[in-house]
Every structure is written in C-alpha cells, then in structure tokens.
C-alpha positions as CSV (number, residue, x, y, z in Angstrom):
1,X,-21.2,-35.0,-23.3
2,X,-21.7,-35.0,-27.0
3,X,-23.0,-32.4,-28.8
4,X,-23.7,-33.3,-32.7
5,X,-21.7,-30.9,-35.2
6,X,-22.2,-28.6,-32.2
7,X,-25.6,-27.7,-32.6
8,X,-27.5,-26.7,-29.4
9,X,-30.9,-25.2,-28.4
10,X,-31.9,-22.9,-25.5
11,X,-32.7,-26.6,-23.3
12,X,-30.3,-28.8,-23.3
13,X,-28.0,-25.5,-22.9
14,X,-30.1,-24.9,-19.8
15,X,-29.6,-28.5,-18.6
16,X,-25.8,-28.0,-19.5
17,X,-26.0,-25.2,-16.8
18,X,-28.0,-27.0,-14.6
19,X,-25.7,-30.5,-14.4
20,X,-23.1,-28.0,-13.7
21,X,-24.0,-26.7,-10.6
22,X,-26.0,-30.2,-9.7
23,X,-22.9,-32.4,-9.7
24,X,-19.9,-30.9,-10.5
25,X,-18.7,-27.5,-8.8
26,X,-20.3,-24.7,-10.9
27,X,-18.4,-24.9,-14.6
28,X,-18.4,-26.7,-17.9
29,X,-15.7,-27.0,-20.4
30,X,-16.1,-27.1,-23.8
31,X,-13.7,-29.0,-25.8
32,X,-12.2,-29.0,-29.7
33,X,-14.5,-31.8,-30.1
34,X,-17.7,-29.4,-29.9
35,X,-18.4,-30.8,-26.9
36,X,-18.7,-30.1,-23.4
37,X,-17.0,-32.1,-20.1
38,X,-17.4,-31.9,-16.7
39,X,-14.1,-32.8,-14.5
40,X,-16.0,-33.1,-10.9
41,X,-18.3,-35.9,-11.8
42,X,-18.2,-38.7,-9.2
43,X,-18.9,-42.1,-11.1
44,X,-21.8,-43.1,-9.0
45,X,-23.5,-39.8,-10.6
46,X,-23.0,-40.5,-14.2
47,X,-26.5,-43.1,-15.1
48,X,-28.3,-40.0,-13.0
49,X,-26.7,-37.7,-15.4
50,X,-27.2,-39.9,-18.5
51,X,-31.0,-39.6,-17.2
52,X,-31.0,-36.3,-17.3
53,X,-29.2,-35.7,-20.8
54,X,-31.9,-38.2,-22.5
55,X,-34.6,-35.3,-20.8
56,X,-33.1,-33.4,-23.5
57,X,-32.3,-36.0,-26.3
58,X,-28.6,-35.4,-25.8
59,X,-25.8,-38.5,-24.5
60,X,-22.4,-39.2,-24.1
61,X,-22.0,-42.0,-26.3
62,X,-19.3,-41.4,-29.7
63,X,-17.3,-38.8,-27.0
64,X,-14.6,-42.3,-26.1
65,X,-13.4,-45.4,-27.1
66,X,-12.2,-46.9,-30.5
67,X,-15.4,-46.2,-32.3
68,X,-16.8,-43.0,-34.7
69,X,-16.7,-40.3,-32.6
70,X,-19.0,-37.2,-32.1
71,X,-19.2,-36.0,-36.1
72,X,-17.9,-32.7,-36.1
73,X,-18.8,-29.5,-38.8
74,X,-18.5,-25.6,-39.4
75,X,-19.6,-24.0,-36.5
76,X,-21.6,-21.7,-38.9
77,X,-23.4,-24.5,-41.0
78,X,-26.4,-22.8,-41.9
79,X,-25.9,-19.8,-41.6
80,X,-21.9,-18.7,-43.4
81,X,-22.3,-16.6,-46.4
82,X,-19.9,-18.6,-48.3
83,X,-21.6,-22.3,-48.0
84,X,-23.1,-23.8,-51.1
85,X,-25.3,-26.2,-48.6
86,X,-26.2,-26.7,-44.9
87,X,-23.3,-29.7,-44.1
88,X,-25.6,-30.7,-40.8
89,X,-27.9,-32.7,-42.2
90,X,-25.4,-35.1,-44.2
91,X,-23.2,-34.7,-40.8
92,X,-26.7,-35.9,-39.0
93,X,-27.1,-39.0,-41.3
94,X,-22.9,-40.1,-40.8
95,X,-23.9,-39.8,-37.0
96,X,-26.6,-42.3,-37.1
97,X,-25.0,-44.7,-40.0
98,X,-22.7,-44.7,-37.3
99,X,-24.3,-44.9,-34.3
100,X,-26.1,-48.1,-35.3
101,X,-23.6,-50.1,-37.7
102,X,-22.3,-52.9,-36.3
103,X,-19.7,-53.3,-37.9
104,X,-17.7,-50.4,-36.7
105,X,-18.1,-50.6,-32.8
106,X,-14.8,-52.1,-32.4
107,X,-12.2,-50.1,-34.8
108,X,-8.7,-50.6,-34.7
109,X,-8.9,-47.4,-32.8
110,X,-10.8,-44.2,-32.4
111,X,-12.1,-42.2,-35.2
112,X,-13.0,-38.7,-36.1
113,X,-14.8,-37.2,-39.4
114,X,-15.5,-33.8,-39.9
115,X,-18.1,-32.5,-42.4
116,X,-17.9,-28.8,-44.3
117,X,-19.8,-26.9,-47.4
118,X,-17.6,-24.0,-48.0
119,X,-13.9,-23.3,-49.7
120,X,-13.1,-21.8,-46.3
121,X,-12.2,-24.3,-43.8
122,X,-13.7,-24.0,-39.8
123,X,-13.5,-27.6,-38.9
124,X,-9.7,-28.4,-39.5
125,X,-11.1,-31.1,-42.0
126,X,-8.2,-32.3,-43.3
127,X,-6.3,-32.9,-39.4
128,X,-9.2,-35.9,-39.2
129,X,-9.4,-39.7,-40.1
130,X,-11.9,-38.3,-43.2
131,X,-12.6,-35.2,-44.1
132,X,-15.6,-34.2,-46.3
133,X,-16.3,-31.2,-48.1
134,X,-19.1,-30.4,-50.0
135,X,-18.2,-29.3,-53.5
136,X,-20.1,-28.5,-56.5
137,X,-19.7,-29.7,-60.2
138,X,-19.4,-27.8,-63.0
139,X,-22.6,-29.4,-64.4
140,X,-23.6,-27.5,-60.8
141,X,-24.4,-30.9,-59.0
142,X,-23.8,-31.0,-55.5
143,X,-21.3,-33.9,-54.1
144,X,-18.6,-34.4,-51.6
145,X,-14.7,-34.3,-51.8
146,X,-13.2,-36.7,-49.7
147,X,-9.7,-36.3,-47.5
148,X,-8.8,-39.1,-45.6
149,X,-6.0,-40.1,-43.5
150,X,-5.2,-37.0,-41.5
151,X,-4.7,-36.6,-37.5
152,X,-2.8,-35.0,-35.1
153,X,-1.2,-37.1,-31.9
154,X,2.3,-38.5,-31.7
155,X,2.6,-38.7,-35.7
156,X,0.5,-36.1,-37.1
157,X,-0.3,-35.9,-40.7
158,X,-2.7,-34.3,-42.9
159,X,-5.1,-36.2,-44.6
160,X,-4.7,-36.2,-49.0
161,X,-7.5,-36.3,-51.1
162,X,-8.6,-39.5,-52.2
163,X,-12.1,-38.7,-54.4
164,X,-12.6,-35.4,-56.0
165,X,-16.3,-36.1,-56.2
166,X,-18.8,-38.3,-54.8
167,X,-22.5,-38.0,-55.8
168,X,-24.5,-37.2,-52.6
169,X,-26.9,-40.2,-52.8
170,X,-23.3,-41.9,-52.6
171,X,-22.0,-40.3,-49.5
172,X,-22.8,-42.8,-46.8
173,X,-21.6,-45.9,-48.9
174,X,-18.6,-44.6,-50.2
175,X,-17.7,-43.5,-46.4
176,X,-18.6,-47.2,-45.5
177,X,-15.7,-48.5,-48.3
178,X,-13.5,-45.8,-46.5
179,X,-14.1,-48.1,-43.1
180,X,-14.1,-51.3,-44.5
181,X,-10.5,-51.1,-45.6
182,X,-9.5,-49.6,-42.4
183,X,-11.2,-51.8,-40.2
184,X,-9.8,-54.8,-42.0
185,X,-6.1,-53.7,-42.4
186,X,-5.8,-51.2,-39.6
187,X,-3.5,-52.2,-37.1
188,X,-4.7,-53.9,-33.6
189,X,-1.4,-55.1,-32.1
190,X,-0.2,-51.4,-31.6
191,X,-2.5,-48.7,-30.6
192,X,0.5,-45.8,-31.9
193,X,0.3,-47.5,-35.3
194,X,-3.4,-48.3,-35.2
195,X,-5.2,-45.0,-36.7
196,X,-6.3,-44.6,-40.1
197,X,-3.2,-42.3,-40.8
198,X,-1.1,-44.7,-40.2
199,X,-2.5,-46.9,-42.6
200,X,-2.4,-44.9,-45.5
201,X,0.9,-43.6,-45.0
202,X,1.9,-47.3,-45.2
203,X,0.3,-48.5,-47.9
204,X,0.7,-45.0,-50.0
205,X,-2.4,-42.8,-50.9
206,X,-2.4,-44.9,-54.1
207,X,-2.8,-48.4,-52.7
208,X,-5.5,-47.3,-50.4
209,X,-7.5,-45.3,-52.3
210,X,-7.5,-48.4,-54.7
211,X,-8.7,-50.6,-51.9
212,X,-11.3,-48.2,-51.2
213,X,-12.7,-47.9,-54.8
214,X,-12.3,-51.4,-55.0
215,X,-15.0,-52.0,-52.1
216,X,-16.7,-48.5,-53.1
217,X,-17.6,-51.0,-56.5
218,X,-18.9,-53.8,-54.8
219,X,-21.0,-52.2,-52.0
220,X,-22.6,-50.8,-55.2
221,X,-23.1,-54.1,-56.7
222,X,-25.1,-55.1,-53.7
223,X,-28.4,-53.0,-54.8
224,X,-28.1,-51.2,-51.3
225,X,-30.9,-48.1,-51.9
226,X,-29.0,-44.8,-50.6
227,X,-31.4,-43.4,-47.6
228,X,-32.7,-40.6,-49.6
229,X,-36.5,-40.4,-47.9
230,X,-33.7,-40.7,-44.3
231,X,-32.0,-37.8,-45.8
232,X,-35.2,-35.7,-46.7
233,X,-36.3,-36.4,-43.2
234,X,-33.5,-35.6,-41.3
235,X,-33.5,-32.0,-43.7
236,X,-36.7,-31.1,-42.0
237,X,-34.9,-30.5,-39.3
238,X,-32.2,-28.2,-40.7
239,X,-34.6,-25.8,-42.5
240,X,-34.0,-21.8,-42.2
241,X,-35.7,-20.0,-39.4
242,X,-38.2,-17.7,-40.5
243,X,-35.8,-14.7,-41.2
244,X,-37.2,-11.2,-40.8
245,X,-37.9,-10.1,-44.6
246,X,-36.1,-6.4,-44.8
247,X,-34.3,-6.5,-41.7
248,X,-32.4,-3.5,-41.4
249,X,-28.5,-3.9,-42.2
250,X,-27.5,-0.5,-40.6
251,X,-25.2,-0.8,-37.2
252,X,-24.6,1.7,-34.9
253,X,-21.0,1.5,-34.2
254,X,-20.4,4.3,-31.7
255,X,-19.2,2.5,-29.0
256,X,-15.4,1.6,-29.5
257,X,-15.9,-1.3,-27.3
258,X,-18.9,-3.0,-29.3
259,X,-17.3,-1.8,-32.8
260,X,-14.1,-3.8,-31.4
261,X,-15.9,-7.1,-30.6
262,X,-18.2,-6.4,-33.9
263,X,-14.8,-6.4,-36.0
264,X,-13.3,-9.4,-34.1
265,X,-15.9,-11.7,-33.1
266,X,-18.8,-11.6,-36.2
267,X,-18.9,-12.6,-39.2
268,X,-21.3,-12.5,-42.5
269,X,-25.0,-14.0,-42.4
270,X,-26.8,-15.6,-46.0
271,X,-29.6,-13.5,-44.6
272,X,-29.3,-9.7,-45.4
273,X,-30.0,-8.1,-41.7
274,X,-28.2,-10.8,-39.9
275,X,-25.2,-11.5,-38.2
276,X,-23.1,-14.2,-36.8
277,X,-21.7,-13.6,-33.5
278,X,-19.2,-15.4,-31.9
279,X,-18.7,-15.6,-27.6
280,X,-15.1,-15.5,-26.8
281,X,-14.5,-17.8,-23.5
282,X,-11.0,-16.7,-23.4
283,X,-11.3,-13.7,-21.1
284,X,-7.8,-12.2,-19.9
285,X,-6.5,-14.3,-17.3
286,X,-9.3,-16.6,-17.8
287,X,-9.0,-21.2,-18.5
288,X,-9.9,-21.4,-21.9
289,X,-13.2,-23.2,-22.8
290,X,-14.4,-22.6,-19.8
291,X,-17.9,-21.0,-18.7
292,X,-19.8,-21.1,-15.5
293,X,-23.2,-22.8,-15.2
294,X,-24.8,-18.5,-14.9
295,X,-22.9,-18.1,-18.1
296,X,-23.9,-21.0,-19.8
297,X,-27.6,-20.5,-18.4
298,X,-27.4,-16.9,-20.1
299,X,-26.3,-17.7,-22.9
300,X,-29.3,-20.1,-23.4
301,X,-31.6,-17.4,-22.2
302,X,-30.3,-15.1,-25.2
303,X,-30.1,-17.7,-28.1
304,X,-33.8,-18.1,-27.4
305,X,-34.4,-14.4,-27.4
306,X,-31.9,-13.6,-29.8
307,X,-30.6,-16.5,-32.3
308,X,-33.8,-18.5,-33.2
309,X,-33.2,-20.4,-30.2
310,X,-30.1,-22.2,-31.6
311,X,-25.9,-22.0,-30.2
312,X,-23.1,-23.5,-31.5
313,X,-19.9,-24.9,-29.4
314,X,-16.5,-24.1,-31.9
315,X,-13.4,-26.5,-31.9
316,X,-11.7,-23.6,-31.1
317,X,-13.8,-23.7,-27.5
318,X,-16.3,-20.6,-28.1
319,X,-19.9,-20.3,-28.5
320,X,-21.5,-19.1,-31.5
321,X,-24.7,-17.1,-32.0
322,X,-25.3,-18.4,-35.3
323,X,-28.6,-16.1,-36.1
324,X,-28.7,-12.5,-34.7
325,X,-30.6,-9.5,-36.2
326,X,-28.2,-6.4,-36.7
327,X,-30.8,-4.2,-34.6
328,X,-30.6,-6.8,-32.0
329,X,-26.6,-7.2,-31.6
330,X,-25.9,-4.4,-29.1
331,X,-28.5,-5.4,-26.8
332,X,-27.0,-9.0,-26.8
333,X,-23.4,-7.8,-26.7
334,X,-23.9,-5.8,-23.7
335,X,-26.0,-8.6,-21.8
336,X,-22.9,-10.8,-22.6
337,X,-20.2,-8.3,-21.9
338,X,-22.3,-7.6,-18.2
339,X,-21.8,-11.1,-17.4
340,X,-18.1,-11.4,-18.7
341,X,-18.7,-12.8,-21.7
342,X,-18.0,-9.9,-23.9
343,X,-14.4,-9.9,-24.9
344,X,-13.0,-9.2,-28.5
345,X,-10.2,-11.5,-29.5
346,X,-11.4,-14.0,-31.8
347,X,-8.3,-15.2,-33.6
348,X,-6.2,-13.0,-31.8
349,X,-2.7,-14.5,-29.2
350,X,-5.4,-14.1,-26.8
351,X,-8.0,-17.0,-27.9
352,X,-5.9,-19.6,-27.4
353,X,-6.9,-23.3,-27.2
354,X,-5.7,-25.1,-24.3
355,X,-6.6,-28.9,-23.4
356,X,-7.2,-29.3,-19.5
357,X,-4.0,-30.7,-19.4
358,X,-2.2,-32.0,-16.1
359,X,-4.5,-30.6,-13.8
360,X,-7.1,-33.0,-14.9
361,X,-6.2,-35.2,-17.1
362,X,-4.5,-38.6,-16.7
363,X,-2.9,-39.2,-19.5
364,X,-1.0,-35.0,-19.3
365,X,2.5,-34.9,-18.8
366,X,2.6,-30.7,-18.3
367,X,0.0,-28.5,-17.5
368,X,-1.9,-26.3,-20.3
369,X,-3.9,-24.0,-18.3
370,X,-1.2,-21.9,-16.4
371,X,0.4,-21.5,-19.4
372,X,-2.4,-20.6,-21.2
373,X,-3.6,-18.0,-18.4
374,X,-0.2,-16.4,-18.0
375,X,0.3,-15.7,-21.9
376,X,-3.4,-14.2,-21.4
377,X,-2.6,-11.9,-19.4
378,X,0.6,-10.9,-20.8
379,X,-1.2,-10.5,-24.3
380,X,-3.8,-9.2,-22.4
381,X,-4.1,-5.7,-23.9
382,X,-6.5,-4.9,-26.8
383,X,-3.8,-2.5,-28.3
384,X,-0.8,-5.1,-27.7
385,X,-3.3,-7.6,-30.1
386,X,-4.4,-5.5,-32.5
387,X,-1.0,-5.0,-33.3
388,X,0.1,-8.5,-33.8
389,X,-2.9,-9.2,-35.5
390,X,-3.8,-13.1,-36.2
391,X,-2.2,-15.3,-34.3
392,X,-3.7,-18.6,-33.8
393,X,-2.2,-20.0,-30.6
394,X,-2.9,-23.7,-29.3
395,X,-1.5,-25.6,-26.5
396,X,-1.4,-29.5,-25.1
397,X,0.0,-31.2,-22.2
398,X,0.6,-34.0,-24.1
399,X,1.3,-35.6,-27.3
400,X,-2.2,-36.6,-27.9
401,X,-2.4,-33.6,-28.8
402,X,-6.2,-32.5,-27.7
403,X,-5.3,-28.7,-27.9
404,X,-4.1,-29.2,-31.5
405,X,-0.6,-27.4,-31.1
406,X,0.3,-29.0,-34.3
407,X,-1.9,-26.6,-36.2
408,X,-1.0,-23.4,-33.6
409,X,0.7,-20.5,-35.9
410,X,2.4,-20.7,-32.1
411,X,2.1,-24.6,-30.5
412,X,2.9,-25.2,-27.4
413,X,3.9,-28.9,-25.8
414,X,3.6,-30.3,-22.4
415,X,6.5,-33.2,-22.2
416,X,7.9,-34.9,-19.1
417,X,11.1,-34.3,-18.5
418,X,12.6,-36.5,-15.9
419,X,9.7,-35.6,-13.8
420,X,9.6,-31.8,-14.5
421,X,7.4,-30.1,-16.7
422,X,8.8,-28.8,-19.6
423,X,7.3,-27.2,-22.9
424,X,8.0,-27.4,-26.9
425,X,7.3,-24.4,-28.8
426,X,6.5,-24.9,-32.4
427,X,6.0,-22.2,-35.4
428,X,4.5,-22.8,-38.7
429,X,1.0,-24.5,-38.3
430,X,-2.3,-24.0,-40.0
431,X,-5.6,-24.9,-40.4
432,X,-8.0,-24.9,-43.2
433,X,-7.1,-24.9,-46.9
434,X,-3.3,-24.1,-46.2
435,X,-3.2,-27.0,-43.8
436,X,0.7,-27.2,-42.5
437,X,2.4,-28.9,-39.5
438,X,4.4,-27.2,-37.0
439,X,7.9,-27.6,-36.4
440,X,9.8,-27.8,-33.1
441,X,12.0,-24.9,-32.4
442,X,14.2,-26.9,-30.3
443,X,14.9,-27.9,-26.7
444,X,11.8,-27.1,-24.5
445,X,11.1,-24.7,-21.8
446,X,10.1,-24.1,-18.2
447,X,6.3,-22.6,-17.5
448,X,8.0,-19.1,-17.2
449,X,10.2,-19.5,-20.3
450,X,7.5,-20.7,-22.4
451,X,5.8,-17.5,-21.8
452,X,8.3,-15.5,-22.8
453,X,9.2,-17.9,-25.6
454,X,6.2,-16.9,-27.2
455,X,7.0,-12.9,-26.6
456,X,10.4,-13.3,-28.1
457,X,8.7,-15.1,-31.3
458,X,5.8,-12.2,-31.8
459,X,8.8,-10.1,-31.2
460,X,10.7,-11.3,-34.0
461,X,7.5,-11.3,-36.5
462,X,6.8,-7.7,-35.4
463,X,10.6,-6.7,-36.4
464,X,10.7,-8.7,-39.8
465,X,6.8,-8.4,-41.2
466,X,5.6,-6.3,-44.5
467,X,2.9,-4.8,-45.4
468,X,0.4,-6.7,-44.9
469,X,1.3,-10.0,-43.5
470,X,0.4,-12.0,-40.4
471,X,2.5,-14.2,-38.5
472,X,2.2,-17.4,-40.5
473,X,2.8,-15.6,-43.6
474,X,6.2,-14.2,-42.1
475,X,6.8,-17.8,-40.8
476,X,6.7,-19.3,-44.1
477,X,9.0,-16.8,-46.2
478,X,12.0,-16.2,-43.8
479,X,11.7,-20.1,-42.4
480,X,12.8,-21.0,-38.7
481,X,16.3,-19.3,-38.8
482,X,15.4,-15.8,-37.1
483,X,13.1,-17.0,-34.7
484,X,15.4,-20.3,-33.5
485,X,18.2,-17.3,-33.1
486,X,16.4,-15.1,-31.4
487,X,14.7,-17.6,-29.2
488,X,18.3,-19.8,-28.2
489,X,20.9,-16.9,-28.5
C-alpha cells in the first residue's frame, strides 16, 4: 500500500489497522519505501481491499512494476528544525506529474526519487534514481539540487550531482529531461543493466548530464507554463498546524526510562514547545517494521490526540510523531511504552532494518528476520548500546537489496549457497551527506556466525575507537585490516 512521502492521518492509519485484522492475520509491515505490506493477502481479496483504501484516498499503485514509484521524503518534512522549506508539497506535485504522464508508464525499469530541504540527509537521497534537495541561493532564492543515478541492488552506486541549481518553477520540467534521456537510452534487453545507474555510469556523468541539458533546453522552448497555481494548490494542503503560541519548552526528565527514549528517539521541532518523536518498531527480540493492527490502531488514536492528527512511516521502518507539545510527551510515551511500543534505540545495533526476506518473499535467497531478531536480542541491553553508540545496522536476503545493507555501518547479505543459507557481512556504509558503499569482509557466514560476526566487529571498534568516534568513523581511519583479522583468524 502506498503511502506518499510517508505522510499519514489518524484514518487511513485506522483502516491500516483495520485491513490488518480483516484479511491478513493481525500485522502490517512497514517497509524502506514508507510504505506498508501485508503478506497474508489472498488475491481474490485485493479489488475488496483496493475498495477500502480509496474510502481513505490511499492505493497501491507506484508500490511495483517499471514505473515512478511511491516518491519518497524526510520523514520530518514540515516539521525539522534544520529545513529551509516543507519538501512535501514539491514531492506531491512529482507524484501526480507522475501518476498521469504517459509517457513514463513503461520505463526501462523501475524508478525511485526521493525529495529533501535540509543539509542533513533522512531519505538516503543520493542511493535513488534522482535525488532532489532543496537548496538555497546566495541571492536567497529557493531551487533544487539535483543527484541522479544512484541505487542500491546487484551494482550499487551513488548517484553524482548533475545541476547545482534549478529554479523551482523549473523543477517538474527539468525532472522530465532527466526521464526523457533515460527512457530513450535506458536499456530493455537486460533488466540488470536496465536502471538509470547503469546508464550514467556508461555514458559518464558528463555525456548524460549533457543529454539532459540538452532536452532541459528544448522542453523550455516549447512555451510549457510550469504548474505554479497546481503548486499553490497542492501548498494548501501542507500549511502548519495551528501551533500553541508560548508552549512551554520545560521537560520533566525524572524518569530514567522516558529521559532515555527522549535522548534516543526525538528530535528538534521549528515550533518552540514542540517535539518530534519517533516510535521504535524494533523491540528486543521483535521482526523489524512490524506492528500489530492494536498498535497501529493506537498509534492513530494518539496522533489525533497528540500530533495534529498527522504520522509519518521512516525508511528506516518506524513511525514518527511529527508534532508533539513538550507537556504532552510523557503522557504519549507511556501510552506507547504500555502497549510495547516504547523502546529507546533509534540509531542504535538494535534498530536495524531487515527486508522480510526468505520467509516471504520470492525472489529471498536467506532469511533476514532470524537474523535480525537474534542480533536483537543479543544487543538487546540498553547499557550494552549505549556503549557502542551509533550503529546503523541493515540487512537483505537478497541482492536487491530492499533492507539497504549497502548503506549499513554493519550490512548483512542473504546469498544462496548451493542451497544453504549463507550471509555477507559488510563494514563501511553510510547514508546522507557522507554517502559510502560497504565492502564485503569476505567469505559468508551461517545464521549463528553471522550473529556473532557482528559481535566480533563492535568488538574490534570498541578496542580501537577515540575519543569521540562512532563506528563508521573508526571504519574509515584504520580501514578493513583489523576487523577482516579479527573476524577470519
């Protein structure tokens, strides 16, 4: 089921709840695409479902096939500190230039953008066929910096910059020039050689960004007017709750427990007296992304009491609380921590991101959620991850790569080997504005040995870290050589 830039109200999170329990068996599971699947559905079901989504004016159209997929954003658009603009409403307008053009039903092969407004980077933008990210001028107009060619999957690759700047009235037309080249040249006699990437590796960032300006020029020439009175419409939608003026900004942080999750899972509001707080559905032990049709019901029930009636589904498979008055957080944090949903360890070994791997998907060659439940539990300790600090930890079952191990400060790799399971580890990759790739340590491991493959690598960070630095910082100034020893001695 799509859900836009991961936007959701207190309704269609109800329904969520409700199409849980109505035909599947009782869960959702929210995915890196800011979306949500079921994996019970019987076929027969799915127009009565599609019924009931439309209730709601949600669908799950853009969530398959070699179109633009669901456009994805920062999961606190709106509401960050740090943004110079809301990125939904230009993330709104790609979806329906998308949804409705013609021309790019039938790509060379899927296609995923990701939209952003602030120097820090929540979407993984540049890991997606084009990333944009709002930017402002010196002159202090507001425009869009476009990355294109990036993507995870058998040959991952991190999208360069192609266009500093692009005027906002521009946005939609210069993302068309970005297609038109793609959807011309792409490849559609191989689908492994038929993404975006691919193409601009081949040609070289030059060529195509030539090609693209090229077309950029004479879409202009055409006299095409830029949907401005669209955009001003679909902004109407996106304006600021009506924020309590003076709210107080004072927390009473008494309780270890709530000061923990306040420290781990919120973050700065724009509005003074606000909060952002984040859900964790990574509990010890627990399948990650996943939440019950009660929890997901709840957690409806308190965005409309508590969060101007609005959620938001991460890539990193939480749920955020984008709007929260400080005097209101404890309240909510205990009514989430009653029902499970409490636990503190955002960016910590324990939030890790696990696809559903073997034990539901088709196209899995390893299963992702024992693995990720058994590292859960033996990171499962609030001291043991406080003292390893950040560690961003992702896992796949296969090389599509829908857990995005490549970007895992710790990846893990389900591969088939001669009919066994088997698993990669990698070390080394990032997200955000220090995008990197990880790197294979070396042969894989069985479902135990991964586990412990993982230990032995926090091990060795613990033993050679200073002051100061997490995990992918110690990665990147002593290199593989410690850990590869340590792991294969």
């Amino acid at each position: 089921v799509a859900i836009p830039y991961g936007t959701l109200n207190s309704r269609q999170m109800t329904l969520l709840g409700d199409i849980a329990d109505k035909y599947d068996r009782g869960y959702g599971h929210f995915t890196t695409r800011q979306n949500i699947q079921y994996n019970w559905i019987k076929l027969e079901q799915t127009p009565d479902i599609l019924a009931d989504l439309a209730t709601v004016e949600m669908h799950a159209i853009q969530t398959s096939g070699n179109c633009i997929r669901n456009i994805s954003s920062d999961q606190y658009a709106g509401a960050a500190a740090d943004e110079i603009v809301d990125p939904r409403p230009y993330a709104e307008l790609l979806r329906q230039w998308s949804s409705f053009h013609p021309e790019f039903l039938t790509l060379p092969r899927k296609f995923k953008i990701a939209v952003i407004a602030s120097e820090t980077d929540r979407a993984a933008m540049k890991l997606h066929d084009i990333g944009i990210q709002m930017v402002k001028s010196d002159a202090g107009e507001i425009g869009a910096r476009f990355f294109v060619g990036g993507g995870m999957g058998r040959t991952p690759m991190i999208g360069p910059m192609i266009r500093d700047f692009v005027p906002l009235d521009q946005l939609i037309t210069y993302s068309e020039a970005c297609l038109r080249v793609y959807n011309r040249y792409g490849r559609r006699d191989n689908k492994y050689k038929a993404r975006i990437k691919i193409l601009v590796h081949e040609l070289g960032k030059e060529e195509y960004t030539r090609q693209v300006e090229e077309e950029f020029t004479h879409l202009l020439k055409q006299g095409i007017e830029p949907p401005l009175a669209e955009l001003e419409r679909i902004k109407a939608h996106f304006v600021d709750p009506p924020f309590e003026a003076g709210a107080s900004d004072e927390l009473d942080l008494s309780d270890p427990d709530f000061r923990l999750w306040v420290e781990r899972n919120c973050a700065d509001h724009k509005a003074p007296g606000y909060i952002i707080a984040t859900v964790s559905l990574k509990p010890v032990g627990g399948i990650p992304g996943d939440a019950t049709s009660d929890q997901i019901r709840l957690m409806a029930r308190l965005a409309k009491d508590y969060s101007f009636d609005e959620l938001r589904v991460t890539h990193a498979q939480n749920i955020v609380f984008p709007h929260v008055r400080k005097a209101d957080l404890y309240t909510l944090w205990k009514t989430l921590d009653d029902a499970g949903l409490g636990t503190a360890n955002l960016d910590t070994v324990g939030d890790i991101i696990a696809c559903p791997g073997l034990d539901y998907c088709s196209l899995a060659n390893a299963r992702s959620i024992p693995v990720a439940q058994k590292i859960s539990e033996r990171f499962g300790s609030a001291e043991r991850q406080a003292e390893i600090g950040e560690l961003k930890l992702k896992i796949s079952g296969c090389i599509n790569a829908c857990g995005h191990h490549h970007a895992g400060h710790i990846g893990i790799l389900g591969v088939d080997r001669k009919g066994v399971e088997n698993y990669q580890l990698l070390l080394g990759g990032s997200e955000g504005a220090d995008t990197s790739l990880g790197q294979i340590t070396g042969p894989g491991f069985d479902e135990d040995g991964i586990v412990a493959a993982v230990e032995t690598a926090t091990n060795v960070y613990l033993r050679e870290r200073t002051e100061g630095e997490r995990f992918l910082d110690t990665y990147r100034r002593l290199g593989m050589a410690p850990f590869k020893e340590a792991l294969y001695d």
